[in-house]
N, C-alpha and C positions, 0 to 999 in steps of 0.2 A: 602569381608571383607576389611576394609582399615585402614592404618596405619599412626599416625600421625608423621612425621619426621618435627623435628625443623632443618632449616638449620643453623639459628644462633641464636644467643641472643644480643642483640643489647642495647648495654647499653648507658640508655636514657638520664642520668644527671649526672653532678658532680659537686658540690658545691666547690668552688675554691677562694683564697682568693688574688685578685689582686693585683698587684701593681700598683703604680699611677705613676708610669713618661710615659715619652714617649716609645715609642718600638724604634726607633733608639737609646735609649742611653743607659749608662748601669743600674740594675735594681733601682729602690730606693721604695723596698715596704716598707709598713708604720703599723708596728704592732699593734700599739695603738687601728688603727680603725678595722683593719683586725682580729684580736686575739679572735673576738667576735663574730665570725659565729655563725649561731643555731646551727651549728653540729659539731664542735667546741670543746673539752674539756679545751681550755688555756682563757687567761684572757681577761680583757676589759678595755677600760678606769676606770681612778677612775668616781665612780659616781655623785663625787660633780659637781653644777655649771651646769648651760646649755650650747649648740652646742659650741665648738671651736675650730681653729686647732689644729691638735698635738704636741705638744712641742717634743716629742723624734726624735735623729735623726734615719735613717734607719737604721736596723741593717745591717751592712756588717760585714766579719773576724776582722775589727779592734775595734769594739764595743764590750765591755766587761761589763755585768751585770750579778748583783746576783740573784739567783732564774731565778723562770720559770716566763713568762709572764704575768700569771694568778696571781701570789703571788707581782710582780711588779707593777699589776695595785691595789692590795688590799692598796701596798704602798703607793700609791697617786703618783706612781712616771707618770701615763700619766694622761691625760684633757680629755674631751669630754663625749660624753655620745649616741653618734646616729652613726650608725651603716648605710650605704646603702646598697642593694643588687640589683641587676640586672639580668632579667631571662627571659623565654623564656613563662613563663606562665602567660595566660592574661585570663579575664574572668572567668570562674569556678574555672578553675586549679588558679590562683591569689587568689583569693577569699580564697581557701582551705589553701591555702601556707600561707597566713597572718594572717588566722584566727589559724595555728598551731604556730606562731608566740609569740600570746597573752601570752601561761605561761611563755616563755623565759623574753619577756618583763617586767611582773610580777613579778619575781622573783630576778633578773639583775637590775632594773633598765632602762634598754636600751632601746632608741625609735630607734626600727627597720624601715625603711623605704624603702619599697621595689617597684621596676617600672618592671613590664613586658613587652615585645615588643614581636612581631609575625618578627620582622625583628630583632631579638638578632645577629642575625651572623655580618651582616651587620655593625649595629651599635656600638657591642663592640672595632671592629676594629677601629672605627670613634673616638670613645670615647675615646681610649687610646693614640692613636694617637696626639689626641689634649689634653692630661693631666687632662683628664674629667674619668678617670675609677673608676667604683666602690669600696668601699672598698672588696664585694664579688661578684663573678659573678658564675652563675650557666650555665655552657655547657652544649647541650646536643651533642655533635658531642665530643670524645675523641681526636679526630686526632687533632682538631681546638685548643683545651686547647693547645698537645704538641709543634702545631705550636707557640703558645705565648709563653712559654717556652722556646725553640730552640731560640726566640729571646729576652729572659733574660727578662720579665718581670713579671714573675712570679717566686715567691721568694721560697724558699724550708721550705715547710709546717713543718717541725720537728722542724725549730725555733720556732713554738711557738703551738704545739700540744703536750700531752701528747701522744709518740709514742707507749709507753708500755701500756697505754689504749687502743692505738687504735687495735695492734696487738690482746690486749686479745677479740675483741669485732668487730674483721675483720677476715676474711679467709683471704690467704698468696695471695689469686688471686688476690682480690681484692685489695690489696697495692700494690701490682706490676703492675697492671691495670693503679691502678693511678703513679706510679713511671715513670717519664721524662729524661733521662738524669743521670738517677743517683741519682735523687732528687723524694720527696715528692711531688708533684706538686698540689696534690687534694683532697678531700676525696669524695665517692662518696656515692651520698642521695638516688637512686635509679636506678633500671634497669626494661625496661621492653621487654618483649618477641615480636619478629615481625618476621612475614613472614614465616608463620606456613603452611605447606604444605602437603597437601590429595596428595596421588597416587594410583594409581590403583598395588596392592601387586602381583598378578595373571601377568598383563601385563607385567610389570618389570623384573617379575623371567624366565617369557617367553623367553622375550628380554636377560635374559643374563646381566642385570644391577646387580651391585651392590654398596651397601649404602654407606656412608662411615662413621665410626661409631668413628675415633679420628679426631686430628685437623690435623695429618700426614698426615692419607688417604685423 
């Protein structure tokens, strides 16, 4: 007889809404463009008018506005209308992701414009670095998100997420998963299971092993 022990679960993605300055300085994310992830529940630009920069400044502690994000962009109070994303899925996985895009686009207004790379790791660092980051970037490595974090450039997602949504419609692990520092840092689109392992049940009990069945042991 054999048993299947997962050793871990290894969570595969998180949809993360970047900010665009550089990682040496301090953060300057840009809600307007950001606010409008797929998964997402805060606002977006107004939808008048085609591509253009954002007229708001970043939000820091000294920016004071009314309402949520979502009820600000109904205001007309930000531009634009496109959306980038940046991800690690190219090919099938691309194709599925943009193709789940369509009703968002649909319904929004928003031209989502999404690029996957097989070299995501690599390039998001490039990207930011030189003032080229996405308005959303999708991680699949959790450590690599906190690392950009830890280096303040990524902004704390409660500014502009309905949190009380989010809690009713998240377990408490998975916002603490995504929690950096104290902050909201992400939300995550999905997990998937790796490195699933057969043993021999018989051998083991022989040998005197045993499993270990919390995160303690």
């Amino acid at each position: 007889m054999k048993r299947q022990f997962s050793l871990f679960l290894v969570l595969a993605l998180i949809v993360v809404l970047a900010a665009c300055g550089q990682r040496p300085e301090a953060p300057t994310p840009q809600p307007t463009e950001e606010s409008s992830a797929p998964v997402a529940d805060s606002g977006e630009q107004g939808d008048d008018g085609p591509e253009s920069e954002p007229t708001t400044a970043p939000m820091t502690d000294d920016t004071e506005a009314d309402g949520t994000f979502w009820e600000r962009a109904q205001n007309g109070e930000f531009s634009g209308s496109t959306v980038t994303i940046f991800g690690k899925w190219t090919e099938a996985e691309e194709e599925n992701f943009v193709a789940a895009l369509a009703p968002f686009e649909e319904a929004t207004g928003i031209d989502v414009e999404y690029e996957g790379s097989s070299e995501f790791e690599t390039l998001i660092t490039v990207r930011v670095e030189g003032g080229d980051a996405p308005d959303v970037a999708g991680f699949p490595q959790p450590g690599l998100l906190a690392q950009f974090v830890h280096e303040g450039v990524i902004p704390d997602h409660a500014q502009f997420l309905d949190v009380e949504k989010l809690h009713e419609n998240y377990g408490e692990a998975w916002i603490d998963l995504a929690t950096v520092d104290g902050q909201l840092s992400g939300v995550f689109y999905r997990a998937s299971t790796k490195s699933i392992v057969w043993y021999p049940v018989e051998a083991f009990e022989e040998a005197g092993y045993e499993i270990p069945e919390t995160w303690d042991e």
